[in-house]
PAROFI-580588 format. One record per atom (N, C-alpha, C, O, CB): residue number from 1; x, y, z. Coordinates in Angstrom, 1 decimal. Glycine has a CB too. Layout:
<fidos>
FIDO pos     c1     c2     c3
FIDO NUM      X      Y      Z
...
</fidos>
This chain:
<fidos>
FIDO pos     c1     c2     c3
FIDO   1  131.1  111.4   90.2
FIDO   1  131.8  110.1   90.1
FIDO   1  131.2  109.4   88.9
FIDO   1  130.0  109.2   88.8
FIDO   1  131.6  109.3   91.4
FIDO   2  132.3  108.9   87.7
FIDO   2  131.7  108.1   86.5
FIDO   2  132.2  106.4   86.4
FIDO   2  132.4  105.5   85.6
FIDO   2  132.3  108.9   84.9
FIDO   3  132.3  106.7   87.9
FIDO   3  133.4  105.1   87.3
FIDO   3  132.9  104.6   88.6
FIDO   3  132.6  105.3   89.6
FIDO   3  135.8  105.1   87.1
FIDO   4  133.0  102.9   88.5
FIDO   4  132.9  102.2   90.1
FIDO   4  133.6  101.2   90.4
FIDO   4  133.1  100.3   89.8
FIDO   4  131.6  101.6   90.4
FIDO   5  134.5  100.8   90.9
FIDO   5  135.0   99.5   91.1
FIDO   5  134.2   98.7   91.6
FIDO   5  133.5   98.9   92.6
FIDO   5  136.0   99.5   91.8
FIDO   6  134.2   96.9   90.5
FIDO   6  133.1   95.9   90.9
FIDO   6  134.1   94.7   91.0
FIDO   6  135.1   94.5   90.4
FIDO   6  131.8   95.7   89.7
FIDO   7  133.4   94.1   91.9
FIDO   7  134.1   92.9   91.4
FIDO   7  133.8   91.6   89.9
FIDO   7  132.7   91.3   89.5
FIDO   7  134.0   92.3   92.7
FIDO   8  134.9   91.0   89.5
FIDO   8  133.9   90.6   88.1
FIDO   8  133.5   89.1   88.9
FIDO   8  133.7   88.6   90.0
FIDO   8  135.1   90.3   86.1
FIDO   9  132.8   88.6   87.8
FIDO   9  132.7   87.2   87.8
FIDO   9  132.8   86.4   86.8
FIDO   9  132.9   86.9   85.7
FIDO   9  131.8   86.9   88.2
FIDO  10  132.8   84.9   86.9
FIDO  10  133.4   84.1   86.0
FIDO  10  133.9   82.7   86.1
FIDO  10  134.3   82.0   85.2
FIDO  10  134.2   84.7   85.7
FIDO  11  133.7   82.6   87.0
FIDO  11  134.3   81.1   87.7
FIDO  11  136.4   80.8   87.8
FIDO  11  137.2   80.0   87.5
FIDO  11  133.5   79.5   86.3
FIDO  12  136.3   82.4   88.6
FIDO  12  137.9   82.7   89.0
FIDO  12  138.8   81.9   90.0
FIDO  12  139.9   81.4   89.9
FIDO  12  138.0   84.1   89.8
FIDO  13  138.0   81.9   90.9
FIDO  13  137.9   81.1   91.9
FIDO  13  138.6   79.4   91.5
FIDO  13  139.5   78.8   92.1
FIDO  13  136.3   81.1   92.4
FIDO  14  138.0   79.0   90.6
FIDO  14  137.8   77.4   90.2
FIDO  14  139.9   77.6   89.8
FIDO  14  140.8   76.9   90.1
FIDO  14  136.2   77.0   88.2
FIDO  15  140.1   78.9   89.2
FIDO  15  141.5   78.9   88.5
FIDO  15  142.4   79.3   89.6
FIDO  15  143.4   78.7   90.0
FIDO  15  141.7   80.0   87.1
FIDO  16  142.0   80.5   90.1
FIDO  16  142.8   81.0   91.2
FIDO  16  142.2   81.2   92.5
FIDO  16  141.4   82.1   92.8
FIDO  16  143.4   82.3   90.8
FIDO  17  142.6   80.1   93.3
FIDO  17  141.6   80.0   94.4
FIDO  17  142.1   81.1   95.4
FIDO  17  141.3   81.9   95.8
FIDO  17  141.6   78.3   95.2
FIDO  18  143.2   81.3   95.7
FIDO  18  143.3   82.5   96.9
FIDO  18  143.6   84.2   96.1
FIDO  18  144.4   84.9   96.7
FIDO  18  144.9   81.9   98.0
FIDO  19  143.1   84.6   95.0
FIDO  19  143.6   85.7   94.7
FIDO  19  141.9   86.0   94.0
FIDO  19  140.9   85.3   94.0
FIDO  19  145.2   85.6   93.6
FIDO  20  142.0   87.5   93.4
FIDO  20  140.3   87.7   93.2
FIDO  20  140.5   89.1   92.5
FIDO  20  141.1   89.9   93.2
FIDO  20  139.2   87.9   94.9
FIDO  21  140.2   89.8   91.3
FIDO  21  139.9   90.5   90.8
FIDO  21  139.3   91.6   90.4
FIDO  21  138.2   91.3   89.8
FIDO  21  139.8   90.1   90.6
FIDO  22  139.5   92.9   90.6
FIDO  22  138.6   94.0   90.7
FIDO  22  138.8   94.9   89.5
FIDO  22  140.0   95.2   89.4
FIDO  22  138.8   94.8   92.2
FIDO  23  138.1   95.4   88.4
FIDO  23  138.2   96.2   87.9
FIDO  23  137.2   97.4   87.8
FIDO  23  136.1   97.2   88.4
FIDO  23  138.5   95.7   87.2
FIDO  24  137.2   98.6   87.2
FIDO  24  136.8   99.8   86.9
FIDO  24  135.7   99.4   85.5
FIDO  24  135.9   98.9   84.4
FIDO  24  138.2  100.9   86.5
FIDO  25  134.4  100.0   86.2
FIDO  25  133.5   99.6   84.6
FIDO  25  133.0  101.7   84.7
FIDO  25  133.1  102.4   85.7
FIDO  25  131.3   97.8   84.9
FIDO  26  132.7  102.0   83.9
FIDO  26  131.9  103.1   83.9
FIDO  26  130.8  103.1   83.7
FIDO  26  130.4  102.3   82.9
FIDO  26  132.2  104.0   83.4
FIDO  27  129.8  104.1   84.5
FIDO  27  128.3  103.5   84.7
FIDO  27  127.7  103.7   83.0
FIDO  27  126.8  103.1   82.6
FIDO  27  127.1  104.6   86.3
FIDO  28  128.1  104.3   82.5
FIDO  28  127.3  103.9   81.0
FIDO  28  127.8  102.8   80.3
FIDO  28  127.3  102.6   79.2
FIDO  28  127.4  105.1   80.1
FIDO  29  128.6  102.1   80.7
FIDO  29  129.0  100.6   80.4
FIDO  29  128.1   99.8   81.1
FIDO  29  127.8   98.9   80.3
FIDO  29  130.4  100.2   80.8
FIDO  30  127.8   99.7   81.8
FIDO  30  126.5   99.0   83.0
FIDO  30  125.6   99.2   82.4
FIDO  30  125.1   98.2   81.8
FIDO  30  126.1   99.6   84.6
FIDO  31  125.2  100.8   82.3
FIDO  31  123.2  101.1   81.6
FIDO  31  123.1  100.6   80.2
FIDO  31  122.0  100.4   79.8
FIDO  31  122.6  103.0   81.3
FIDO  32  124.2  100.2   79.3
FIDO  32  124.5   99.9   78.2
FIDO  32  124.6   98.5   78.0
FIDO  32  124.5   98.0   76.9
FIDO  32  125.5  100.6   77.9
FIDO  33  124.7   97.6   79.1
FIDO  33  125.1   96.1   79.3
FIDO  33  123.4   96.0   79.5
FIDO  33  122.6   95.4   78.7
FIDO  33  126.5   95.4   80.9
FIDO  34  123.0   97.0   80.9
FIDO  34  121.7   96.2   81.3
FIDO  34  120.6   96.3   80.5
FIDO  34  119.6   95.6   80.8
FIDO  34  121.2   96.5   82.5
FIDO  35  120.8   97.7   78.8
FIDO  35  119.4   97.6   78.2
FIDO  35  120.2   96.7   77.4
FIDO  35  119.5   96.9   76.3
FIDO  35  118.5   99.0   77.5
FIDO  36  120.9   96.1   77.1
FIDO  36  121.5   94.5   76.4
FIDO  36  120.9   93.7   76.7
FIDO  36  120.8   92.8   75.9
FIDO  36  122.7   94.0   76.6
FIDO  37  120.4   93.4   78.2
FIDO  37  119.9   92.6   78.8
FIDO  37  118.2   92.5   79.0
FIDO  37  117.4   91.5   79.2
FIDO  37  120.6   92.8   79.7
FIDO  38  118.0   93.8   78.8
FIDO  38  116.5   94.0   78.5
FIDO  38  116.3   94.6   80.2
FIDO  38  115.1   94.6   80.5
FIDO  38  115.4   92.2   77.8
FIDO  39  117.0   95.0   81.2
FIDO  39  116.8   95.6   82.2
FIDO  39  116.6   97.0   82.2
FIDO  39  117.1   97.8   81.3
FIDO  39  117.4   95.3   82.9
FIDO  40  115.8   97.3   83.3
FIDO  40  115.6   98.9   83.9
FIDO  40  117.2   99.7   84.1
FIDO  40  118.1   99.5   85.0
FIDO  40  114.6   98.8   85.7
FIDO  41  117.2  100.5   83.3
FIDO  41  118.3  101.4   83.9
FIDO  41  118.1  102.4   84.2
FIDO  41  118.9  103.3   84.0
FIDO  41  119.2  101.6   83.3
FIDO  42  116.7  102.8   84.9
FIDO  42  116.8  104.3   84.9
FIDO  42  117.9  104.4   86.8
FIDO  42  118.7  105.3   87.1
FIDO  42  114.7  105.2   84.9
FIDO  43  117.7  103.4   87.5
FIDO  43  118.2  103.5   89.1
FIDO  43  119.6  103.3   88.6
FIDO  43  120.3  103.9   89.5
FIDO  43  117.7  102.4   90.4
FIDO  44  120.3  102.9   87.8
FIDO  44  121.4  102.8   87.6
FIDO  44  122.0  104.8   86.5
FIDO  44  123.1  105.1   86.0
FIDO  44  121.5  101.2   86.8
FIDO  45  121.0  105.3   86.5
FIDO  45  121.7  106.5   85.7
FIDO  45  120.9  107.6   86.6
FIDO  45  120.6  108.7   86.1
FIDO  45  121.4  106.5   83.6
FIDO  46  120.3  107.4   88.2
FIDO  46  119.8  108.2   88.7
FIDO  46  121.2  108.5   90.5
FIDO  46  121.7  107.7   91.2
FIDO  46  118.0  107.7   88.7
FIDO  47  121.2  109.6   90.6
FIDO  47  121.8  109.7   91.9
FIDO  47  121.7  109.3   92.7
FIDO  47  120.7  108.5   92.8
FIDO  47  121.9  110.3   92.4
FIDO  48  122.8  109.7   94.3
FIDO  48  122.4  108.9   95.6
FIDO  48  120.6  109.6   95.9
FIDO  48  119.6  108.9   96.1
FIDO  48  123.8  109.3   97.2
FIDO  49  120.8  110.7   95.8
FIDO  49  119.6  111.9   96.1
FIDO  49  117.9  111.4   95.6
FIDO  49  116.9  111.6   96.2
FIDO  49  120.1  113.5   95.1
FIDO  50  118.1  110.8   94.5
FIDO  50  117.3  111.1   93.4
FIDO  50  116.4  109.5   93.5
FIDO  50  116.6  108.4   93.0
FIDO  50  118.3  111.4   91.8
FIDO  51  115.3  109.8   94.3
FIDO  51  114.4  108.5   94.4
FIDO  51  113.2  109.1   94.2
FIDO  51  112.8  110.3   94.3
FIDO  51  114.4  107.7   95.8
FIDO  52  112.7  107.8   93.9
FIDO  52  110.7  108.4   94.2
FIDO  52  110.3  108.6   94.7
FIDO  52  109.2  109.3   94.6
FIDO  52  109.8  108.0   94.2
FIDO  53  110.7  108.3   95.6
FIDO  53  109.3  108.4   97.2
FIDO  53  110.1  109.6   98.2
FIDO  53  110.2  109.4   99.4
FIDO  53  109.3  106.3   98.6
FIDO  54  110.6  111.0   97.7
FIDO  54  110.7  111.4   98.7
FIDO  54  109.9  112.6   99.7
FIDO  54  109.1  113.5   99.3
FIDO  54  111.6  111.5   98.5
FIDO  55  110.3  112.3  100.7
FIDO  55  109.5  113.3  101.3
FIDO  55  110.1  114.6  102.2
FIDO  55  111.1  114.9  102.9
FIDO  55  108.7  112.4  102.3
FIDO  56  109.2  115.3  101.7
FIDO  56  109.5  117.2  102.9
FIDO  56  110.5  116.4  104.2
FIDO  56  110.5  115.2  104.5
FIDO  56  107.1  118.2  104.2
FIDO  57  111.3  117.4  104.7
FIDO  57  112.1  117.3  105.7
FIDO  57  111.0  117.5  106.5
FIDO  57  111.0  116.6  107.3
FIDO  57  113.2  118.1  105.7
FIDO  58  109.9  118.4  106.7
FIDO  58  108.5  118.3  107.7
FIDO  58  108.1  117.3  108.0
FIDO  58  108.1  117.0  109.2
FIDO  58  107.4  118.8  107.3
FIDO  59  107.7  116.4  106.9
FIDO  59  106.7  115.6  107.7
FIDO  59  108.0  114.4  108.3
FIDO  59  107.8  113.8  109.4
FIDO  59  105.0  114.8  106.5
FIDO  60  109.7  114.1  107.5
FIDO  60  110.1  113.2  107.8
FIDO  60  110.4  113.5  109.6
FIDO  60  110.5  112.6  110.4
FIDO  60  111.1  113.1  106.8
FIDO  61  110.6  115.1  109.9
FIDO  61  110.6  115.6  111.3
FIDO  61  109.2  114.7  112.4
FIDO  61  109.2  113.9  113.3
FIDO  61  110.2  117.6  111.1
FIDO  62  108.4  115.3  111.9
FIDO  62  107.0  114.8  112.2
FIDO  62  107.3  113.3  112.9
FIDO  62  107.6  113.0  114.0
FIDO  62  105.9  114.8  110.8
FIDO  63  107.0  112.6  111.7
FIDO  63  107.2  111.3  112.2
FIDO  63  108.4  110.9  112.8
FIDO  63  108.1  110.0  113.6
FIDO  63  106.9  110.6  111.3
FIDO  64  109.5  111.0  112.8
FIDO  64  110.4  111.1  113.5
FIDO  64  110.3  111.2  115.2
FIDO  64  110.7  110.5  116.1
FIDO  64  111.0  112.0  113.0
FIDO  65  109.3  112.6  115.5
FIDO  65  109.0  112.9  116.6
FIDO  65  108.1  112.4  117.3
FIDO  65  108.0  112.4  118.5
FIDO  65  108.9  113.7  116.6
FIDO  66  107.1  111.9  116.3
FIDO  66  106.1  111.1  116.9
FIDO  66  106.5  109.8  117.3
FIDO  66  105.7  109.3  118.1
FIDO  66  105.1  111.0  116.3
FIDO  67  107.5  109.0  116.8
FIDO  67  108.0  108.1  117.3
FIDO  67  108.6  107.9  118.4
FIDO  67  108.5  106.9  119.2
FIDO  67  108.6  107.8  116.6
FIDO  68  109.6  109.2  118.5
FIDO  68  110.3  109.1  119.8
FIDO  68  109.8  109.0  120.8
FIDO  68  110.0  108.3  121.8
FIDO  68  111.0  109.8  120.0
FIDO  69  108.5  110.3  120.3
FIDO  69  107.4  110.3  122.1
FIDO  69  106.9  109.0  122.3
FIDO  69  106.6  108.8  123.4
FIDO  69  105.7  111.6  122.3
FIDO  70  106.6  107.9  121.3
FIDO  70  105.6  106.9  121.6
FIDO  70  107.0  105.9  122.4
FIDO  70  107.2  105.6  123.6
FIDO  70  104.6  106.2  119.8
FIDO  71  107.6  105.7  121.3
FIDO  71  108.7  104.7  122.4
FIDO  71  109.3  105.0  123.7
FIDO  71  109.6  104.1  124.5
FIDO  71  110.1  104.4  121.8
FIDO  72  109.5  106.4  124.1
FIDO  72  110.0  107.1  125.4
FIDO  72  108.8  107.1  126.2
FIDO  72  109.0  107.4  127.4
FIDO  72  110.5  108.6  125.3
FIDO  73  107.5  106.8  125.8
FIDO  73  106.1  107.3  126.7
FIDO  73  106.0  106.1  126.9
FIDO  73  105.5  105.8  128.1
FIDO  73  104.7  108.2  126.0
FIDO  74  106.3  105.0  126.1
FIDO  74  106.0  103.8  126.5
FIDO  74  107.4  103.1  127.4
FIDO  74  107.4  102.2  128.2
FIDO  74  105.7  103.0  125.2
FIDO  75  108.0  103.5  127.2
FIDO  75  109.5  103.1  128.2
FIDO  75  109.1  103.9  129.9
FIDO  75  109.5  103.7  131.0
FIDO  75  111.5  104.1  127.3
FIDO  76  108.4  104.6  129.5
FIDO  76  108.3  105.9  130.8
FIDO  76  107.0  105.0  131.5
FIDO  76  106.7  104.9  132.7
FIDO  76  107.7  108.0  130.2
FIDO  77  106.4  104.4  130.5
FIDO  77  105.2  103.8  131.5
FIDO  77  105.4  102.6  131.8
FIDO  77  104.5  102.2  132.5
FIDO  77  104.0  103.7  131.0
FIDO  78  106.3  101.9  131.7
FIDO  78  106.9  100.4  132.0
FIDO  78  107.8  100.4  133.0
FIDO  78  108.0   99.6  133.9
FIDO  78  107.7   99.6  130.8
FIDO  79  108.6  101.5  132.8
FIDO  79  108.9  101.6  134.5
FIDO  79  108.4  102.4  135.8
FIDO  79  109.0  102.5  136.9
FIDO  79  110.2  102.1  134.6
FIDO  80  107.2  103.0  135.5
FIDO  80  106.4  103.4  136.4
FIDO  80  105.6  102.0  136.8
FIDO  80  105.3  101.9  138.0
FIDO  80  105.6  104.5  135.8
FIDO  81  105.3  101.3  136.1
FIDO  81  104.3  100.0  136.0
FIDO  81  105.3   99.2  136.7
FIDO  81  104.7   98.5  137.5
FIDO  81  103.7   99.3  134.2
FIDO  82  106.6   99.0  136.8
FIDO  82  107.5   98.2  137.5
FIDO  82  107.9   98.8  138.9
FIDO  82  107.8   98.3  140.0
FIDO  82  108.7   98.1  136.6
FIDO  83  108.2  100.1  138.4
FIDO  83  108.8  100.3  139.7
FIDO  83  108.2  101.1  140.5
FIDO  83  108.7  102.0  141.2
FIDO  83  110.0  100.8  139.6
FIDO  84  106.9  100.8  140.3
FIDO  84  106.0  102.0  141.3
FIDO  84  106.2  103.4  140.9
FIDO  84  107.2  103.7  140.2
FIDO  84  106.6  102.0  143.1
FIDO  85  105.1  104.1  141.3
FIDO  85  105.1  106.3  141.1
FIDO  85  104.1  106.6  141.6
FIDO  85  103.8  107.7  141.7
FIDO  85  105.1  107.2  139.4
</fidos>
């Protein structure tokens, strides 16, 4: 995908109060506006996929699982603590 539909801005509203504007920018029109602007574009020219911080499908399992047992072990012990066992 090279293209995004945005909405613009501009003070539209003030001219046409019930109608609203959408056009097509392509993202190297964006990375090209934002080093105009003196901004970071590398998150604008990187994918959905493509972050810093990611991690092994292992450990994201891991913790995942250790979560569940802690909230289910703790739900399991609040109604033992309530309802008698």
């Amino acid at each position: 995908m090279s293209a995004a539909s945005v909405w613009t801005s501009g003070g539209m509203l003030a001219h046409q109060p019930h109608t609203s504007q959408m056009t097509t920018v392509h993202f190297d029109e964006v990375a090209d506006r934002a080093q105009l602007r003196g901004q970071r574009t590398d998150r604008l020219t990187r994918g959905p996929g493509d972050t810093d911080a990611n991690w092994p499908a292992w450990k994201v399992t891991v913790v995942v699982i250790v979560f569940c047992a802690a909230f289910w072990g703790a739900v399991a012990y609040a109604a033992v603590r309530v309802f008698g066992g």
